[in-house]
BAVEX-712114 format. One record per residue (C-alpha): residue number from 1; x, y, z. Coordinates in Angstrom, 3 decimals, padded with zeros to 6 digits. Layout:
BEGIN
+-----+----------+----------+----------+
| num |     east |    north |       up |
+-----+----------+----------+----------+
| NUM |        X |        Y |        Z |
...
+-----+----------+----------+----------+
***
This chain:
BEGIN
+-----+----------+----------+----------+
| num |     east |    north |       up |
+-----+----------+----------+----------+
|   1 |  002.458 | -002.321 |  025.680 |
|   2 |  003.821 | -002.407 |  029.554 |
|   3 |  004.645 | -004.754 |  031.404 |
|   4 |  005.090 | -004.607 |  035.296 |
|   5 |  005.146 | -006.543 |  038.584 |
|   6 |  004.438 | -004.769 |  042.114 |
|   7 |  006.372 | -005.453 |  045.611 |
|   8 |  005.585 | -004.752 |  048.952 |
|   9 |  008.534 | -004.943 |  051.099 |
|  10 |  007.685 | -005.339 |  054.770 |
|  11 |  010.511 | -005.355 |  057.388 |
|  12 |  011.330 | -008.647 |  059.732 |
|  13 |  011.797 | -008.508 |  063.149 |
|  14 |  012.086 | -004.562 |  063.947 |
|  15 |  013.920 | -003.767 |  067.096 |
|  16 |  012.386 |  000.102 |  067.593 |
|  17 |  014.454 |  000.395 |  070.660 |
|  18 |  017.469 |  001.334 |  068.102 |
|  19 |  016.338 |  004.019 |  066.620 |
|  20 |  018.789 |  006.842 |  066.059 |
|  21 |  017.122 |  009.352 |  063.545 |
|  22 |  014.189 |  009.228 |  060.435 |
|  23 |  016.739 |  007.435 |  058.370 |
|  24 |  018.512 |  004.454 |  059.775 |
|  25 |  016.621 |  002.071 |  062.341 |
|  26 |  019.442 | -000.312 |  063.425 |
|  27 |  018.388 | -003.794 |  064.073 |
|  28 |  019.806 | -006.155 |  066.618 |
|  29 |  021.906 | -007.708 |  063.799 |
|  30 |  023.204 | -004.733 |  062.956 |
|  31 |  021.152 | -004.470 |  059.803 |
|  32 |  019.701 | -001.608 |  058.821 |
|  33 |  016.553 | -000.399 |  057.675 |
|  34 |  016.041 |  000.568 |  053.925 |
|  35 |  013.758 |  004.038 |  053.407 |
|  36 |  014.599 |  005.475 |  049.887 |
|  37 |  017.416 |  007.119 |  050.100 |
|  38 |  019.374 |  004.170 |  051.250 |
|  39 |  017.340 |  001.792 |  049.528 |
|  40 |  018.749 |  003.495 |  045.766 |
|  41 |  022.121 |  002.498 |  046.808 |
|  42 |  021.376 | -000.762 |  048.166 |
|  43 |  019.002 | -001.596 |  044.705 |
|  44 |  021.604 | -000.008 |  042.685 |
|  45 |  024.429 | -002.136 |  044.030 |
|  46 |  022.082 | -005.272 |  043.644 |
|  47 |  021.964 | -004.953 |  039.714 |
|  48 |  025.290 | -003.528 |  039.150 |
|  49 |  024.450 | -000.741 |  037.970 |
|  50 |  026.116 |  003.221 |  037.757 |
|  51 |  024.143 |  006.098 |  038.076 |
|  52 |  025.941 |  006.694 |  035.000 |
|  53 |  023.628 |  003.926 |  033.231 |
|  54 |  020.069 |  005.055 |  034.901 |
|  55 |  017.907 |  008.281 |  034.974 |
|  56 |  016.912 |  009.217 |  038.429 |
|  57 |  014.200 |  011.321 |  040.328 |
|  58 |  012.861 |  011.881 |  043.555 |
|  59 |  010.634 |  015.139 |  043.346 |
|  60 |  007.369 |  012.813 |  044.333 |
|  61 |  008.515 |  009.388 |  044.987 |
|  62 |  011.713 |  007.404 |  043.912 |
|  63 |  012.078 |  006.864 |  040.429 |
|  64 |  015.092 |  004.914 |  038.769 |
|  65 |  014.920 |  003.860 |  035.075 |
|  66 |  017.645 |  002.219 |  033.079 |
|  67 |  019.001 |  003.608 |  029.973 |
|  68 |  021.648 |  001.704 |  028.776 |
|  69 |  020.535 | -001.050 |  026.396 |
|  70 |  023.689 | -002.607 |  026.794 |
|  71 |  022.618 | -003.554 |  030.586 |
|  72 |  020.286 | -006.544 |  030.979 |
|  73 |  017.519 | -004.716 |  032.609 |
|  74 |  017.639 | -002.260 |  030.057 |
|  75 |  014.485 | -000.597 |  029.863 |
|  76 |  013.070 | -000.966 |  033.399 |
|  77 |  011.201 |  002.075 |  035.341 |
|  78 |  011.432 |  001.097 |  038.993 |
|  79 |  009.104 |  003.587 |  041.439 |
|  80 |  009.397 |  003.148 |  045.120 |
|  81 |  006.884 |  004.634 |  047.731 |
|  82 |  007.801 |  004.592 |  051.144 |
|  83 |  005.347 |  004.075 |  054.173 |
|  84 |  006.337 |  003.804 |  057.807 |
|  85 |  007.602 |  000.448 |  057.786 |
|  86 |  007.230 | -000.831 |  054.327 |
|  87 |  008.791 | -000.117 |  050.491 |
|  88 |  006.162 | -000.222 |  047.725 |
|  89 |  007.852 | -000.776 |  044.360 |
|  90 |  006.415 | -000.972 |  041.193 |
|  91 |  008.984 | -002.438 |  038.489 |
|  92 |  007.450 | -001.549 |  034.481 |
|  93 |  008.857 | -001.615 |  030.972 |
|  94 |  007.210 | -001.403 |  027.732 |
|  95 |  009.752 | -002.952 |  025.402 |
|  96 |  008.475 | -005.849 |  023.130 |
|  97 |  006.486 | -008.676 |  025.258 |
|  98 |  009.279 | -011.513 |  025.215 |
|  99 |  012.018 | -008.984 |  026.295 |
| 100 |  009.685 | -006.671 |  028.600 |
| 101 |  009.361 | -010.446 |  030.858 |
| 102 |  012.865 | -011.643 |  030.640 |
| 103 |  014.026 | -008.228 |  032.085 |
| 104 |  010.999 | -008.560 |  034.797 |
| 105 |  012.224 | -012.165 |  035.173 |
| 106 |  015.823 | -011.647 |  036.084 |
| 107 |  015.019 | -008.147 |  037.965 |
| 108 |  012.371 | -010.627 |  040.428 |
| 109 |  015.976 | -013.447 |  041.095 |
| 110 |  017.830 | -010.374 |  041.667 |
| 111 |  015.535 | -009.328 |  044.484 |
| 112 |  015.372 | -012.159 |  045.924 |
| 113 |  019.090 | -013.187 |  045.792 |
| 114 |  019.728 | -013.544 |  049.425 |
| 115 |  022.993 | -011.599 |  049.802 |
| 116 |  024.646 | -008.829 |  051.784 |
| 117 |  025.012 | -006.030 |  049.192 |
| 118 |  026.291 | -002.912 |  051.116 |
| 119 |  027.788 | -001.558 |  054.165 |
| 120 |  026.489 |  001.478 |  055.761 |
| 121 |  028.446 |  002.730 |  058.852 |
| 122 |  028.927 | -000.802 |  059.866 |
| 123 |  025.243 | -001.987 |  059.356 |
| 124 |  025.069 | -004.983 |  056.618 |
| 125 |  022.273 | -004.528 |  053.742 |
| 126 |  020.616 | -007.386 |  051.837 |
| 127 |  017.256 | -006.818 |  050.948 |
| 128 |  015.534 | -010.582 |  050.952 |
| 129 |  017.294 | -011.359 |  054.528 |
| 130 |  015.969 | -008.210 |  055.712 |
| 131 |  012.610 | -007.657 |  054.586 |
| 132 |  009.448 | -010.238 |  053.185 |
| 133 |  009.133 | -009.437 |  049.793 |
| 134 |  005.391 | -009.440 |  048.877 |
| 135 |  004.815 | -009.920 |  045.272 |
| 136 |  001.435 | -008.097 |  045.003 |
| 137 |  000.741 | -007.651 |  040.759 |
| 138 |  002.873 | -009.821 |  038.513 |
| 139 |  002.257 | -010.068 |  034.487 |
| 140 |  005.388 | -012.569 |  034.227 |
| 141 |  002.614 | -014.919 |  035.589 |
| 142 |  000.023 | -013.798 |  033.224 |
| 143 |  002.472 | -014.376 |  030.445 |
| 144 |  002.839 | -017.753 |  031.344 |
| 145 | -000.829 | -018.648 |  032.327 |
| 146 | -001.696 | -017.386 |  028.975 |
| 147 |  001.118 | -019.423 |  027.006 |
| 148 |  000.066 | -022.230 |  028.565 |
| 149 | -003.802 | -022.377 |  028.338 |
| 150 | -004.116 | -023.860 |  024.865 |
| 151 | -002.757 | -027.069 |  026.498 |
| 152 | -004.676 | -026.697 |  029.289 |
| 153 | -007.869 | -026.436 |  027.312 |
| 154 | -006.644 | -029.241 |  024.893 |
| 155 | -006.236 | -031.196 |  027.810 |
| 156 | -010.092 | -030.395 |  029.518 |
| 157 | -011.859 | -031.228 |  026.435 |
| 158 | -009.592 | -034.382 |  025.347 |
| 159 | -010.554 | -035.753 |  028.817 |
| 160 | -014.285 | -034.789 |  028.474 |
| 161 | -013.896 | -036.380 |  024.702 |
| 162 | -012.791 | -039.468 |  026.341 |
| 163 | -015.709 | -040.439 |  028.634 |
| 164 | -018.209 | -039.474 |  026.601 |
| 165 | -017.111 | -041.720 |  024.034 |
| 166 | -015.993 | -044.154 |  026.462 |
| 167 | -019.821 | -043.904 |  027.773 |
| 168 | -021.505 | -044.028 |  024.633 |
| 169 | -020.114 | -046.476 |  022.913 |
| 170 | -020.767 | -048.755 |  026.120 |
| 171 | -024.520 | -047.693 |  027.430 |
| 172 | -025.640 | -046.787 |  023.981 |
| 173 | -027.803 | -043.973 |  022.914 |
| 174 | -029.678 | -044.536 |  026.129 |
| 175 | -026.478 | -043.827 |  028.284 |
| 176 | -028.394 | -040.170 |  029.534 |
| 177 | -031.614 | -041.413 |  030.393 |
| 178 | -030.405 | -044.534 |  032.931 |
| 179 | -029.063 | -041.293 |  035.072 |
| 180 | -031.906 | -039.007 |  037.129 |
| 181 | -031.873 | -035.439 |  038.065 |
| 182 | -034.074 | -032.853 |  038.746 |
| 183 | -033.422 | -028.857 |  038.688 |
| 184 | -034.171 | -026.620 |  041.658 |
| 185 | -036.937 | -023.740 |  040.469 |
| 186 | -035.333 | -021.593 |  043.112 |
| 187 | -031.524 | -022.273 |  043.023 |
| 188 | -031.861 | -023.562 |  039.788 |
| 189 | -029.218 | -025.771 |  040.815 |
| 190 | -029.069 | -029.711 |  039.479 |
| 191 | -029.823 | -031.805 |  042.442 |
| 192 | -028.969 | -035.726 |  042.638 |
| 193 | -031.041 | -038.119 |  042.570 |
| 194 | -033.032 | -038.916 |  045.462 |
| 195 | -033.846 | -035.794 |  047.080 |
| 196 | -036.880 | -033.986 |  047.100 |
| 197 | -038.095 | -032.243 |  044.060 |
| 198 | -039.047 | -032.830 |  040.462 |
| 199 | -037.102 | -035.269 |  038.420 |
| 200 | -035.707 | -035.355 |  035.114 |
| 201 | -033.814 | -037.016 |  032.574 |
| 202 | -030.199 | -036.122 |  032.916 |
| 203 | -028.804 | -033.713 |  030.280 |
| 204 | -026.861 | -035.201 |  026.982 |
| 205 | -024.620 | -032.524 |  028.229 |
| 206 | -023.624 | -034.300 |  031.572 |
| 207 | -020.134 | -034.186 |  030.974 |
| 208 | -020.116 | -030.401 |  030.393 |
| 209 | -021.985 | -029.996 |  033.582 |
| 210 | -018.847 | -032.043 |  035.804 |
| 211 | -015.903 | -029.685 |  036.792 |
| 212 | -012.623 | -030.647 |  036.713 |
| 213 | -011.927 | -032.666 |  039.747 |
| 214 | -015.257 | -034.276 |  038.550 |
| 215 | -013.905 | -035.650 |  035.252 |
| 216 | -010.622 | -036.471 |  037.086 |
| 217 | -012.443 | -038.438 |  039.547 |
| 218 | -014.953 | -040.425 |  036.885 |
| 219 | -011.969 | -040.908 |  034.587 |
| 220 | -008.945 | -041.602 |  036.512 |
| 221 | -010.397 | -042.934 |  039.948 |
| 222 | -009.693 | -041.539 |  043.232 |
| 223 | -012.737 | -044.458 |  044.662 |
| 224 | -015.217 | -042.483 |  042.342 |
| 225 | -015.164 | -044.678 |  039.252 |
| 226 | -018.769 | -044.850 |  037.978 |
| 227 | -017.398 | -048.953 |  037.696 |
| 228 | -016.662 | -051.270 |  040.425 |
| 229 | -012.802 | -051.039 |  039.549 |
| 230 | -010.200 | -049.015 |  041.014 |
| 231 | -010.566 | -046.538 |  038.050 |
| 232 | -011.779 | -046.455 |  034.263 |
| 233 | -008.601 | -045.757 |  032.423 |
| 234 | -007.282 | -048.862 |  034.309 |
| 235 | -010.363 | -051.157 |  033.261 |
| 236 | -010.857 | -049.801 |  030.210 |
| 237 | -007.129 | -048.675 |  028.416 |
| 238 | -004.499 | -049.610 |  030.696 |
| 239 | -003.861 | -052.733 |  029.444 |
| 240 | -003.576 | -051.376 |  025.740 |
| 241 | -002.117 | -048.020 |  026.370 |
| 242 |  001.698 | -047.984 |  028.052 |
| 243 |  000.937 | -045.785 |  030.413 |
| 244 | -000.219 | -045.223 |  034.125 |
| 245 | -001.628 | -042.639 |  035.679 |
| 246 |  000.510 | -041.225 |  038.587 |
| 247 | -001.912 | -039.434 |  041.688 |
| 248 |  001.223 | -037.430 |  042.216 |
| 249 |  000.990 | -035.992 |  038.356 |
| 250 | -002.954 | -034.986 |  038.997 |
| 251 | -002.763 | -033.048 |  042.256 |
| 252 |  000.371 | -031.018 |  040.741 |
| 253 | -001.943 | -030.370 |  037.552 |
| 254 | -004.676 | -029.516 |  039.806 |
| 255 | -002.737 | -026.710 |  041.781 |
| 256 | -001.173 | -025.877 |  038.096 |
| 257 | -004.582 | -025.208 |  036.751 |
| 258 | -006.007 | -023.586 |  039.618 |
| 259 | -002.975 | -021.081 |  039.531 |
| 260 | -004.119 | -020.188 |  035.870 |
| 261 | -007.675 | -020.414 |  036.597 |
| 262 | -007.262 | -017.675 |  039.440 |
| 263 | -004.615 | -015.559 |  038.219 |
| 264 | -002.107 | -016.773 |  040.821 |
| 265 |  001.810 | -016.753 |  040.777 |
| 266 |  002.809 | -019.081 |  038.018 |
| 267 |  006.510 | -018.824 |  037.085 |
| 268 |  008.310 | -020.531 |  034.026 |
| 269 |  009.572 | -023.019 |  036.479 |
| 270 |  005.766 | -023.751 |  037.079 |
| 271 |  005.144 | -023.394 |  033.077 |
| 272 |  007.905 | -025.890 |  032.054 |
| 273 |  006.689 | -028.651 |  034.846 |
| 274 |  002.974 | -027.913 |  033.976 |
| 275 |  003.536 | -028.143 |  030.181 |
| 276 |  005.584 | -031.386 |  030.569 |
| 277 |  003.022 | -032.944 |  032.654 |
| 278 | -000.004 | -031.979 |  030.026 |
| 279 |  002.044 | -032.817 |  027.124 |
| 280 |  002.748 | -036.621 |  028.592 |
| 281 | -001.210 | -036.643 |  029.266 |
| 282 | -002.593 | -035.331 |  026.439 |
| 283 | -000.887 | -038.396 |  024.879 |
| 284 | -002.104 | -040.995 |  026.505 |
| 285 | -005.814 | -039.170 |  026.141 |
| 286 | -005.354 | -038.927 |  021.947 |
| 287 | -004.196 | -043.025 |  021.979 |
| 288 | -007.471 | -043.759 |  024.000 |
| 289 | -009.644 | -041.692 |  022.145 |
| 290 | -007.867 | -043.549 |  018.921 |
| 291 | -008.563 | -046.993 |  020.666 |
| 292 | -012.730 | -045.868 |  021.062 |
| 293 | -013.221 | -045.852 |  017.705 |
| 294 | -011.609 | -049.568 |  017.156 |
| 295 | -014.130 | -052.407 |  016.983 |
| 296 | -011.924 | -053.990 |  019.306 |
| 297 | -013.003 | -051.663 |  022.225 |
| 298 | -016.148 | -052.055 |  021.873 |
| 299 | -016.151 | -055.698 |  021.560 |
| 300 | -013.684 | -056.640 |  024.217 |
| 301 | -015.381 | -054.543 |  026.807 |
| 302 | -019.141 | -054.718 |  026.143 |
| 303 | -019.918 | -058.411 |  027.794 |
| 304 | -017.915 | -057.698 |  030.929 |
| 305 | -019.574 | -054.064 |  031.278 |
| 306 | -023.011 | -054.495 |  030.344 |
| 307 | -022.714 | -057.290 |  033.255 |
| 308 | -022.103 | -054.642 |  036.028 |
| 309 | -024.619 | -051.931 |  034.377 |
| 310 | -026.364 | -051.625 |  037.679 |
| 311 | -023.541 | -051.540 |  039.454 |
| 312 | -021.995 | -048.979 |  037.851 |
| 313 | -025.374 | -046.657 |  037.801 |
| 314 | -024.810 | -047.170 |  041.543 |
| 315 | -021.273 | -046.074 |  041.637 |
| 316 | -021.874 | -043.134 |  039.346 |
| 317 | -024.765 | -041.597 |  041.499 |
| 318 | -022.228 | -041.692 |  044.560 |
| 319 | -020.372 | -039.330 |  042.789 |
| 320 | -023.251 | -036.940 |  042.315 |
| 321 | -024.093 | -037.044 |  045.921 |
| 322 | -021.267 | -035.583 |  047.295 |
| 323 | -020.878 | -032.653 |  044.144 |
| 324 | -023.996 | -030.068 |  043.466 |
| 325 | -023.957 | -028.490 |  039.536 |
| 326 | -024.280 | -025.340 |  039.307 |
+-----+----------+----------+----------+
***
């Protein structure tokens, strides 16, 4: 299987004004611009590596692939396509998955050291001061959206566990019915209560029907707690449960999860603080599922909920007014 990621590297600040010839543009700075011919050397120089070490062709585009496995980025096939004033540069390898992305890994810090690596007729080189370095196809992110999307999902579906016990065991079998809804017959969207159009019962599946920021919201707070308190895992487990929720933690798990939802960048630094953050939170979600099915939760809490029913049923539609289901 192969493994790559794609660059585009687009030049900063060219002074045309210096030109000389085809090959070297000088800059102000006295940098100098990288087509392929000097951009081999300068890439070269930037993994330490011999010619010796690599095989190398240029008959249609620039193609440098390492062949000695005692080198870190052993295996790599780099490509480079040259444009007017950009490098395209697709980096693959198809050795075995964990060693195809640590080689990808440590080829993508290289890049982007920020160092002068060679001299050419007095003109410094470095490749990440010189040019933006567009990362435009990257499977060390899929790697790592993939490894961590079990706890992701445990993490969806231990929060969606949560408030539907949480609900139940508080509003009864009933819970669905005191909520209102009717469906759209030509967006066949679910529409909020008190708008025009045909009502219904709300779905036993209204939990599956709130996104993520939705569950977030209901369980956590954010002022949309379906309760008159400043969230639900403070009226309801805080007080048995060591552990508070941080808003800090949820918007970094929010732009975690949206990187893996939508295939964006996600690098192991990104893995390790995403995975910490779901393990610490998955957690606290099994303990308050385990405190649901105590007698004690459903005795300590009933007389002071059932109290602010209508209240709630209040607060709860609020929610639905600003969110349409799809």
């Amino acid at each position: 299987m192969s493994f790559k990621i794609s660059y585009i590297l687009k030049q900063k600040n060219l002074k045309t004004e210096d030109k000389s010839d085809n090959s070297c543009v000088n800059y102000a700075d006295r940098t100098l611009f990288l087509n392929t011919w000097t951009f081999k050397n300068t890439l070269m120089n930037h993994l330490k590596l011999k010619e010796a070490q690599c095989i190398i062709s240029d008959e249609i585009a620039l193609s440098i692939e390492i062949i000695d496995n005692s080198s870190y980025f052993f295996g790599l096939k780099i490509v480079v396509y040259e444009s007017i004033d950009i490098l395209i540069l697709d980096v693959s390898i198809s050795l075995d998955e964990l060693s195809s992305i640590r080689a990808l890994e440590l080829f993508d810090q290289e890049l982007n050291r920020n160092s002068i690596i060679l001299d050419y007729c007095g003109n410094n080189v470095s490749i990440s001061a010189d040019y933006k370095i567009i990362k435009t196809y990257d499977d060390v992110s899929s790697y790592y959206c993939k490894l961590i999307y079990s706890k992701l999902n445990d993490f969806d579906r231990k929060m969606r566990l949560l408030v539907y016990n949480t609900y139940y065991f508080l509003y009864k079998k009933d819970f669905s019915n005191q909520f209102n809804y009717y469906t759209d017959p030509d967006e066949k969207r679910l529409k909020p209560k008190g708008k025009n159009g045909q009502y219904k019962n709300c779905s036993e599946q209204i939990f599956y029907l709130c996104d993520y920021s939705q569950l977030i919201s209901i369980l956590f707070g954010d002022n949309n707690s379906i309760t008159n308190q400043s969230s639900d895992w403070e009226l309801f487990f805080q007080s048995k449960i060591d552990f508070k929720v941080c808003r800090q933690d949820l918007e970094k798990m929010k732009g975690f999860r949206n990187s893996v939802a939508h295939c964006k960048l996600f690098s192991k630094k990104d893995y390790d603080e995403y995975e910490n953050l779901l393990d610490k939170y998955i957690c606290a979600l099994n303990k308050a599922i385990e405190l649901t099915y105590s007698k004690d939760f459903y005795a300590y809490w009933w007389e002071t909920v059932k109290n602010n029913i209508n209240t709630a049923v209040d607060k709860f539609m609020q929610i639905y007014e600003e969110f349409d289901f799809i």
